[in-house]
C-alpha positions as CSV (number, residue, x, y, z in Angstrom):
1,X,-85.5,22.7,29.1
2,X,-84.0,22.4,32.7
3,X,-84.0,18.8,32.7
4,X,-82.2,18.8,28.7
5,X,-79.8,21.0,30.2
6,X,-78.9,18.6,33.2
7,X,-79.3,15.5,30.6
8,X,-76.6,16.7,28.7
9,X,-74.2,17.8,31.5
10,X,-74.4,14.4,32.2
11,X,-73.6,12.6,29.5
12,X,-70.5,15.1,28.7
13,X,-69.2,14.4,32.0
14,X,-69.6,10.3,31.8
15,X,-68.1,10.7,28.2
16,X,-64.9,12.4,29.8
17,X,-65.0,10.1,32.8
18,X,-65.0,7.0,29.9
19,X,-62.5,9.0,27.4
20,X,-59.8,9.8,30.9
21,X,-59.9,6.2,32.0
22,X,-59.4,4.9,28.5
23,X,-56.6,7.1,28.1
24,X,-55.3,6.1,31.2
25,X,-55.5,2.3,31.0
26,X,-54.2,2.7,27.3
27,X,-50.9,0.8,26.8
28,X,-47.7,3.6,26.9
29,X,-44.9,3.4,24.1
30,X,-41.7,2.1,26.2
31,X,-39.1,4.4,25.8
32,X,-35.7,2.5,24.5
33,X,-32.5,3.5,23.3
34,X,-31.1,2.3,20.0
35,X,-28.6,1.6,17.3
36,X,-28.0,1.4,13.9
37,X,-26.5,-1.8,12.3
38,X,-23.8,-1.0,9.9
39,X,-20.9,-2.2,8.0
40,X,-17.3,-0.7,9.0
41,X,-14.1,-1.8,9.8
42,X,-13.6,-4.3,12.7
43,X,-11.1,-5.6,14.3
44,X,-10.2,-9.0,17.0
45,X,-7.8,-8.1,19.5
46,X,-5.9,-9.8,22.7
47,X,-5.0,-7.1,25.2
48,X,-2.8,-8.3,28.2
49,X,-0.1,-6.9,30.1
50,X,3.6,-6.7,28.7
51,X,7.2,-5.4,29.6
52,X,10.1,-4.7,27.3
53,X,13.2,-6.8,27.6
54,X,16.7,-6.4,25.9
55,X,17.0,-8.8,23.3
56,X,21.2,-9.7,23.4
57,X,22.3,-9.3,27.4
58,X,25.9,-10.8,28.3
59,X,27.1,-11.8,32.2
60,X,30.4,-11.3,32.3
61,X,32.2,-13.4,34.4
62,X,35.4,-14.1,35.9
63,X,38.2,-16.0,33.6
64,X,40.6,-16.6,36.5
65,X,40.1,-16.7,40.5
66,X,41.9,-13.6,42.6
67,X,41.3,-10.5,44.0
68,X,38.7,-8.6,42.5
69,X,39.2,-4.8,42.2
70,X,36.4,-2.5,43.2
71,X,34.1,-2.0,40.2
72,X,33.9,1.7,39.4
73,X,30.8,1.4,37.3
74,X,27.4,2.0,37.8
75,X,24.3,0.7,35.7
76,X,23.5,3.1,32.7
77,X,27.4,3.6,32.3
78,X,27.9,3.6,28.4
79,X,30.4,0.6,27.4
80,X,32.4,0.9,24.0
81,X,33.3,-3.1,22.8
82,X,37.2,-4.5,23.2
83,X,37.9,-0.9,25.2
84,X,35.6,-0.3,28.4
85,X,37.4,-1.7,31.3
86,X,34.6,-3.8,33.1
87,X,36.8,-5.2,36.0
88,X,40.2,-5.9,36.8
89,X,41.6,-9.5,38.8
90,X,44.6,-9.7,40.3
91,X,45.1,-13.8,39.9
92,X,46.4,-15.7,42.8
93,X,50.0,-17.0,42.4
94,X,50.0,-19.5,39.4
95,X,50.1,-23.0,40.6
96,X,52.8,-25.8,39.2
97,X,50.4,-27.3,37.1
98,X,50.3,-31.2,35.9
99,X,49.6,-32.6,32.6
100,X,46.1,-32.5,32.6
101,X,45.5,-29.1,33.8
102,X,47.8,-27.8,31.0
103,X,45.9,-29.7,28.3
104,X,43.0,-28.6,29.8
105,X,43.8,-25.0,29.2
106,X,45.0,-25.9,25.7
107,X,41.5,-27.6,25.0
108,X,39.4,-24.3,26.2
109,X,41.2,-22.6,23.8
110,X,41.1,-24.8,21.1
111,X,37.5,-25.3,21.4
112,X,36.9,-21.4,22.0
113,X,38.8,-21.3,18.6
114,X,36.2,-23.8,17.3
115,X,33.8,-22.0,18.6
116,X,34.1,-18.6,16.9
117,X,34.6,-20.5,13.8
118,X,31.1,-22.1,13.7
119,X,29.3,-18.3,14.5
120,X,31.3,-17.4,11.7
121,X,29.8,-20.2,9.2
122,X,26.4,-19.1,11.3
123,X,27.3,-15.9,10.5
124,X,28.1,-16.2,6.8
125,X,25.1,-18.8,6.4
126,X,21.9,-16.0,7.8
127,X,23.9,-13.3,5.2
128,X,23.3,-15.6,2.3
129,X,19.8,-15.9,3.7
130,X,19.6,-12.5,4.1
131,X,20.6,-11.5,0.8
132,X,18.0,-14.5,-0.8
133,X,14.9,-13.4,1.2
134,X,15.7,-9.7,0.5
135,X,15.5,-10.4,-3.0
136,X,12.7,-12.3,-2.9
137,X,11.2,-9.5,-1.1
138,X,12.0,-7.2,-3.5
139,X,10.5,-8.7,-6.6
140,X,7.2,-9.3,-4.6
141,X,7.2,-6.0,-3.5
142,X,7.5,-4.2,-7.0
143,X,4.7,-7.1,-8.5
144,X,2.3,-6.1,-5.7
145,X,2.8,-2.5,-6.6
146,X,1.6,-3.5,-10.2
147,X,-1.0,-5.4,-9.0
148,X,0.2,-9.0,-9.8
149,X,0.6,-10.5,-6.3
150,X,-1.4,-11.3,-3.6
151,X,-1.3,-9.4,-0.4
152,X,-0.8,-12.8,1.6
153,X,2.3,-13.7,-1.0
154,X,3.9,-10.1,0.1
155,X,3.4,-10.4,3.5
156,X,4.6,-13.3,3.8
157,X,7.7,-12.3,1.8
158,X,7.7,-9.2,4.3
159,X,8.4,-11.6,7.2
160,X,10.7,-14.0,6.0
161,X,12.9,-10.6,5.2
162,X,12.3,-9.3,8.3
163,X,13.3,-12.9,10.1
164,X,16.1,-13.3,8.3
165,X,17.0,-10.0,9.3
166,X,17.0,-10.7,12.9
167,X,19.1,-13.8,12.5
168,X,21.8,-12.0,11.0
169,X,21.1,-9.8,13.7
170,X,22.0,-12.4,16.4
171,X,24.6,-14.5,14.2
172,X,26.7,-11.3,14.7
173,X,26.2,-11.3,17.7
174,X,27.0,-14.6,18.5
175,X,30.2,-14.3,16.8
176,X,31.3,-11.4,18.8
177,X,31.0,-13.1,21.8
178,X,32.5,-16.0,20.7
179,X,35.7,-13.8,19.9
180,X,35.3,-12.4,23.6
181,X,35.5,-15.7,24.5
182,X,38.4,-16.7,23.0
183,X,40.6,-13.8,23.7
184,X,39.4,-14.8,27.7
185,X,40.8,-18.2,27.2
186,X,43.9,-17.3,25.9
187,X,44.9,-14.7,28.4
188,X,43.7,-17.1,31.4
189,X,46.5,-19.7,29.1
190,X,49.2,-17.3,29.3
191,X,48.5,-16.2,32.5
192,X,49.1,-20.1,33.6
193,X,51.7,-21.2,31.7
194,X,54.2,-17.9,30.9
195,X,55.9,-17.8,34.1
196,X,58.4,-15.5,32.4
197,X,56.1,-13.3,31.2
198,X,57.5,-9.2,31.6
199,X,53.2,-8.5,31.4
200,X,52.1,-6.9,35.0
201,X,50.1,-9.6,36.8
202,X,46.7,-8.1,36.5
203,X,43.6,-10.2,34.2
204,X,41.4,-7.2,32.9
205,X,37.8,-8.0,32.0
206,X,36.7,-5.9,28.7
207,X,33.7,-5.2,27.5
208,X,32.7,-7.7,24.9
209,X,29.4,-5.5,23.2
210,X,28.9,-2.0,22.5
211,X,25.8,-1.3,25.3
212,X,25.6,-0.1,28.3
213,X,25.7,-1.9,32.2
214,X,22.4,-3.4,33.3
215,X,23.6,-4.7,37.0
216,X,26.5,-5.6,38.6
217,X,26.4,-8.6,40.9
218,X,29.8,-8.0,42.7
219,X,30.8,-4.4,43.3
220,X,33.1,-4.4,46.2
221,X,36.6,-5.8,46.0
222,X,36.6,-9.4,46.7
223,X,38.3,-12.5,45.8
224,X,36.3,-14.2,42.7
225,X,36.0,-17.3,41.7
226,X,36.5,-18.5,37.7
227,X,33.3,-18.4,37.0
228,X,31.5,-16.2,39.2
229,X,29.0,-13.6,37.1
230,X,30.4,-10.0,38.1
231,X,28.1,-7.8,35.5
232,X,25.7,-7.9,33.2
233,X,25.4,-5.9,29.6
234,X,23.3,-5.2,27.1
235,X,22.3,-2.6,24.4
236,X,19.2,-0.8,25.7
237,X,18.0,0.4,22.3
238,X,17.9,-3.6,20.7
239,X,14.0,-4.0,23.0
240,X,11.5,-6.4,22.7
241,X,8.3,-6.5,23.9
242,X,7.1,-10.3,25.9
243,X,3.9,-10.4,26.6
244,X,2.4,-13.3,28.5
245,X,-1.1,-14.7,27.7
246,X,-3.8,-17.3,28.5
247,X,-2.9,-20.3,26.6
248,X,-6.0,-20.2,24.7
249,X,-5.4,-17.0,23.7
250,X,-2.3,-18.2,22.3
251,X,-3.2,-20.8,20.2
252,X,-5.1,-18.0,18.1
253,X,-1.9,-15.6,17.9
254,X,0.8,-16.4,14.7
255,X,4.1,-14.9,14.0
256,X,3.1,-11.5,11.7
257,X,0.1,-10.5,14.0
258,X,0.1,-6.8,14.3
259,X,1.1,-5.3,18.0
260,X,-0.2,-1.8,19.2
261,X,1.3,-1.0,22.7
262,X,-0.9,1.4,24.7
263,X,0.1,3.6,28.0
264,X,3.5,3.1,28.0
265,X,4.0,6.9,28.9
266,X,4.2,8.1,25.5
267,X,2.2,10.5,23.9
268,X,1.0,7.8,21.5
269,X,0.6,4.0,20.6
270,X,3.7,2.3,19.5
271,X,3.6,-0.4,17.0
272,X,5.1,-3.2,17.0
273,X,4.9,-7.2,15.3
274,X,4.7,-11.0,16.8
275,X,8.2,-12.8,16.0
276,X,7.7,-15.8,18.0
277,X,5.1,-17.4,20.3
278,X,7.1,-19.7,22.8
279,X,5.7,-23.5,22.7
280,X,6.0,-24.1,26.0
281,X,3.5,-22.5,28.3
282,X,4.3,-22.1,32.9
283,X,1.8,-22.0,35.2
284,X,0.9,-18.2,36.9
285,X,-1.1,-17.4,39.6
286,X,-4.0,-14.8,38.9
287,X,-4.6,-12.1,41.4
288,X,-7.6,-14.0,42.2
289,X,-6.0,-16.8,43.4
290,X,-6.3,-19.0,40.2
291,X,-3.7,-20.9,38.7
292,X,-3.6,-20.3,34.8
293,X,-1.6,-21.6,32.2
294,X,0.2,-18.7,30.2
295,X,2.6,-18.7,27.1
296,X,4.8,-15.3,26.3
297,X,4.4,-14.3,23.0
298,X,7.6,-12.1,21.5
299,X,7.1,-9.1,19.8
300,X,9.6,-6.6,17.7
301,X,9.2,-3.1,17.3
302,X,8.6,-1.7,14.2
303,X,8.9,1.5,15.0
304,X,12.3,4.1,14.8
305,X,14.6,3.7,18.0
306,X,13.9,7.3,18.6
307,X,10.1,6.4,19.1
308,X,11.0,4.6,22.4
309,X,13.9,5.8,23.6
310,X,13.1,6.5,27.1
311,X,12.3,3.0,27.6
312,X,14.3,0.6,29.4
313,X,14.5,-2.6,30.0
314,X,11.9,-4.6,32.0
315,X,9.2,-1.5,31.6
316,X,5.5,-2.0,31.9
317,X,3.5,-1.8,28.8
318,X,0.0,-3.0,27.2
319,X,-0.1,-4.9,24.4
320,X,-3.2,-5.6,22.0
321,X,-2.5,-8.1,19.9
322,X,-4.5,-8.0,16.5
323,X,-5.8,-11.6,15.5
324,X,-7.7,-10.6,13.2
325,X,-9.5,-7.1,11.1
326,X,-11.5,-6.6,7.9
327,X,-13.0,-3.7,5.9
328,X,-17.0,-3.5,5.6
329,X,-17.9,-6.1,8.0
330,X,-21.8,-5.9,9.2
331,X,-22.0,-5.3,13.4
332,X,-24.2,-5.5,15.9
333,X,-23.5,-3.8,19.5
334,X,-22.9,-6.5,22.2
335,X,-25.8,-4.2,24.1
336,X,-28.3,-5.0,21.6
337,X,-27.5,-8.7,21.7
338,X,-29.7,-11.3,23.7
339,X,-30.5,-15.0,24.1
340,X,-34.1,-16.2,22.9
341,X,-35.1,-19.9,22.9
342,X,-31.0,-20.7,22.6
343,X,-30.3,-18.4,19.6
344,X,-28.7,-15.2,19.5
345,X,-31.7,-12.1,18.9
346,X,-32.6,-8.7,18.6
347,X,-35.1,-6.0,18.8
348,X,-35.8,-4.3,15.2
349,X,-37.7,-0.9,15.5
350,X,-40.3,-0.9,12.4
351,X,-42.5,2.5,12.7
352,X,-42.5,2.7,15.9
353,X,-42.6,-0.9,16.3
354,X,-40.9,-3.8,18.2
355,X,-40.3,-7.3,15.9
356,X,-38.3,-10.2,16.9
357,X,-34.8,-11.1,14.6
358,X,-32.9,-14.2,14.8
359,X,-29.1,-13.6,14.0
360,X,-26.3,-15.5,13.6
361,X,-23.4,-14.6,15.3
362,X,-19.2,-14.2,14.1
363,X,-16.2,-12.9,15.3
364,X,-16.7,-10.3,18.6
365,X,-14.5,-8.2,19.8
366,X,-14.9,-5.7,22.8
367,X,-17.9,-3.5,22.0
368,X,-19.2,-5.1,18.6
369,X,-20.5,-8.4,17.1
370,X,-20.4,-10.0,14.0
371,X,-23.4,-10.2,11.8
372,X,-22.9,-13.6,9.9
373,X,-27.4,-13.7,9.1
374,X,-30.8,-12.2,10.2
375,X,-30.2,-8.3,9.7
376,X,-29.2,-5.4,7.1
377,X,-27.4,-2.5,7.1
378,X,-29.4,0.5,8.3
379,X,-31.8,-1.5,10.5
380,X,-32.4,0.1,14.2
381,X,-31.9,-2.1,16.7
382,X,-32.4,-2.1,20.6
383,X,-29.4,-1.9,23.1
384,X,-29.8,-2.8,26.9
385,X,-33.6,-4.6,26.0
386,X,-35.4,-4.7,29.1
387,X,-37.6,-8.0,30.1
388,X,-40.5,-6.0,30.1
389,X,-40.4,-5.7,25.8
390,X,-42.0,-8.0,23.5
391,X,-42.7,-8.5,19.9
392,X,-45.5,-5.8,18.7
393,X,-44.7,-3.0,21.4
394,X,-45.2,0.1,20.5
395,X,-41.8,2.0,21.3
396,X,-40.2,5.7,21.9
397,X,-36.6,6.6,21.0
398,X,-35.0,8.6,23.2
């Protein structure tokens, strides 16, 4: 009875021995994080540094050489156009003049004459425009409304009114100047050739724009030049944005791509849309060292002036560009996302399971892929796959 006793002591303790070292040898579940493949929305953006720049700025410069007068304004100082006094010249003594120089002076004004006359055609030409695209626009808009246009026909539509918009915009503008130009020439005329003249011998310099003064290049009293630039204006709440980009990048960017501008200062995004991308690219140094090729694309805000009032010209912004977004798109994380023999693959959890999927690959942006083939909504996938995994591993989520 001992001996049975010891027997099966024995035996129970080489069957625990046997049952511990099995357990302990026993392959473990790896422990893995993971992610659901679904479909959402998704959008392809270009994010790069910006600033804002006035659209319309004007250097104002001197008509007639003298003595300039001490400039009294400072930049920020609110002008009113054809009344703000920018700067006054007191002319030197008017010369006896030949022939040619008093033709001359008849041709500037003749051709400052011609001048405002062709930014008035300009002028009258982007109104009819204007008034053609904003019909247009119009009828699209109310057959969208009711279903019976494409979204791609009233965008389009959309643009073209908002473009002819701006070139109205800048026609005016053009035409104002123009007139600034000619009342210049015909003072610095009278000033030449009306010896007689009962007028005090003082040339003032007007403000040709409602704005305000960006810089002044001379503020002391000096004697000018005609010619020399002695301030510069511009309307602070007329901003674009210019944002500079890899040339590859630009190649993908089209006039119409949506613009969100990020920590600006504001309490939130601004929006904003690509008018032009510029077709000639310059070459920029990267902070690295490296010597890239870079375009500026153009962008207009579409948001009230009040929205970004307190910035100012030449201000730092970000700018994501959007290139491209759809509704319901199937996506992957970029963490789940591996190369296998050459192809794009993934980890699929299956019960507790690990099975190899091929996938093909579409757009990415910065955290999400594309699912063109290979998985389904709802699937679980793997992110940040260690080597260690392979096909047929048991797995734990956690």
């Amino acid at each position: 009875m001992q001996r049975l006793r010891t027997w099966l002591f024995w035996s129970a303790l080489a069957t625990l021995v046997v049952v511990v070292a099995v357990v302990s040898l026993w392959p473990q579940p790896h422990k893995v994080q993971v992610a659901r493949v679904e479909a959402n929305w998704m959008e392809v953006a270009i994010t790069q540094e910006g600033m804002t720049r006035i659209k319309d700025r004007y250097v104002v410069s001197a008509t007639v050489g003298g003595k300039l007068s001490r400039i009294a304004l400072r930049p920020g100082d609110v002008l009113e156009r054809g009344q703000s006094l920018l700067a006054s010249i007191q002319p030197t003594l008017p010369p006896l003049l030949d022939a040619r120089q008093v033709s001359q002076l008849d041709a500037n004004v003749e051709a400052a004459k011609r001048q405002v006359e062709l930014a008035n055609a300009r002028r009258q030409q982007a109104q009819a425009q204007l008034t053609l695209a904003e019909s247009h626009y119009g009828r699209l808009k109310l057959l969208h409304e009711q279903g019976n246009a494409a979204d791609s026909e009233w965008e389009q539509a959309e643009a073209a009114y908002r473009g002819r918009s701006e070139e109205l915009r800048v026609a005016n503008f053009e035409w104002e100047i123009r007139g600034f130009e000619l009342q210049q020439a015909e003072a610095a005329r009278r000033h030449f050739r009306d010896e007689e003249s009962s007028e005090p011998l003082q040339f003032e310099l007007r403000s040709p724009i409602d704005g305000v003064v960006l810089r002044i290049f001379e503020e002391s009293s000096t004697v000018v030049t005609p010619g020399q630039p002695l301030l510069e204006v511009g309307n602070p709440t007329d901003l674009e944005v210019v944002i500079d980009v890899l040339s590859a990048d630009a190649v993908k960017i089209q006039p119409g791509n949506p613009v969100v501008l990020q920590y600006w200062g504001g309490e939130k995004p601004l929006l904003a849309e690509v008018r032009r991308v510029e077709p000639a690219a310059f070459t920029k140094v990267s902070a690295l060292g490296v010597e890239e090729q870079r375009v500026n694309v153009v962008a207009d805000f579409r948001e009230p002036t009040s929205a970004y009032a307190r910035l100012g010209d030449q201000y730092r912004v970000e700018a994501r560009v959007i290139i491209w977004k759809e509704d319901q798109v199937l996506q992957v994380p970029h963490a789940a996302l591996f190369r296998w023999e050459g192809q794009w693959s993934v980890f699929v959890v299956q019960e507790q399971r690990l099975s190899l999927q091929r996938v093909e690959v579409g757009r990415r942006n910065e955290t999400h892929a594309q699912v063109l083939s290979g998985l389904e909504a709802g699937q679980t996938v793997v992110i940040y796959p260690s080597d260690l995994l392979v096909a047929g591993d048991r797995v734990e989520i956690f």
